[in-house]
N, C-alpha and C positions, 0 to 999 in steps of 0.2 A: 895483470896490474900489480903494481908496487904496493902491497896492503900500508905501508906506513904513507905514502904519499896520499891515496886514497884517503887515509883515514883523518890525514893533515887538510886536504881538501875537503871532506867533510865537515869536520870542527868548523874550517873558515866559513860553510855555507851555514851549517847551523848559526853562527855568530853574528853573522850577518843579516840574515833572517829575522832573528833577534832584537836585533838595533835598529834595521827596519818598521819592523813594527812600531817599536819604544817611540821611534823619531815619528812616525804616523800620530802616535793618539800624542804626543806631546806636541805637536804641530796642531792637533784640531782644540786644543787648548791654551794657543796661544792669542793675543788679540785680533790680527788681521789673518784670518786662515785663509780670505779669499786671494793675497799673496802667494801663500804657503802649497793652493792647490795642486801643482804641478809635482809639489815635493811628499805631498802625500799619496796622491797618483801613484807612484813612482817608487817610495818605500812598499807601498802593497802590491806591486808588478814585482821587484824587487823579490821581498820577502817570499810569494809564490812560486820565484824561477828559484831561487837558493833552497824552499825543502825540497823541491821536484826533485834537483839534481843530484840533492843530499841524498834522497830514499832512493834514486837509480842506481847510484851509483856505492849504497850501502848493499842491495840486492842484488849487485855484481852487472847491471843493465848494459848489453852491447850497446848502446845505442849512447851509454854515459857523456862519449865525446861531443856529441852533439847539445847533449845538455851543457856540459861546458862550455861550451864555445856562447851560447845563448844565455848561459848566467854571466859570463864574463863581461858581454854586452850590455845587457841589462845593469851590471852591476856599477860599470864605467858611467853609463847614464845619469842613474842614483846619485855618485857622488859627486858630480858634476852640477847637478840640481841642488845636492845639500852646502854645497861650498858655495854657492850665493847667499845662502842667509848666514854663514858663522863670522861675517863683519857686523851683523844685526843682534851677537850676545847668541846663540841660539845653540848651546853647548849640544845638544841633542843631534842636529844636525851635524857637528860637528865629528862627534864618535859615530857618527851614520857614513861619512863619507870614510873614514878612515878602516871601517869593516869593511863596504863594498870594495874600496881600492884591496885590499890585502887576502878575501874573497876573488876579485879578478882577478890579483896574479896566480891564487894556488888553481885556480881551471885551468888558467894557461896552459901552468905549469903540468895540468896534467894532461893534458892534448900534446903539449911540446910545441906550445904558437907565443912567441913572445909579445912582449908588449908594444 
């Protein structure tokens, strides 16, 4: 494996992981969270497939591609979910879909499966 491409895929999962989370407890703080439910669902599915992948594939794991492939999935989902509330003000959301978008392309990118 390409340590800088790896390690570019890494960064993206840990970041996104990240904003997952943030976008989860700033969703269960928002007024109507029983709306929001799918979207924090979904940050914590998220957040779990992005360090899984991270720590595979920092510990060199044959098996990384697969984790990629299933965080990129996961990750597509997420921002799909978070991009119905950022017409509702929901900046949190916001910077959540634009991690997991940029997260799914660096797994892609390192399986070699485009988008």
């Amino acid at each position: 494996m390409n340590q800088e491409r790896v390690q570019s895929c890494i960064d993206a999962c840990l970041a996104c992981a990240r904003e997952c989370d943030s976008c989860a407890t700033a969703c269960l703080n928002e007024e109507d969270i029983t709306m929001l439910a799918r979207c924090i669902e979904l940050d914590r599915e998220c957040a779990e497939a992005c360090y899984a992948t991270a720590r595979l594939m920092g510990m060199g794991g044959e098996h990384y591609a697969l984790f990629c492939h299933a965080c990129a999935e996961i990750c597509e989902a997420c921002a799909e979910e978070c991009e119905k509330h950022v017409e509702h003000g929901m900046d949190h959301c916001k910077a959540c879909a634009e991690a997991c978008r940029k997260c799914a392309d660096e797994c892609r990118a390192m399986v070699g499966v485009n988008a």
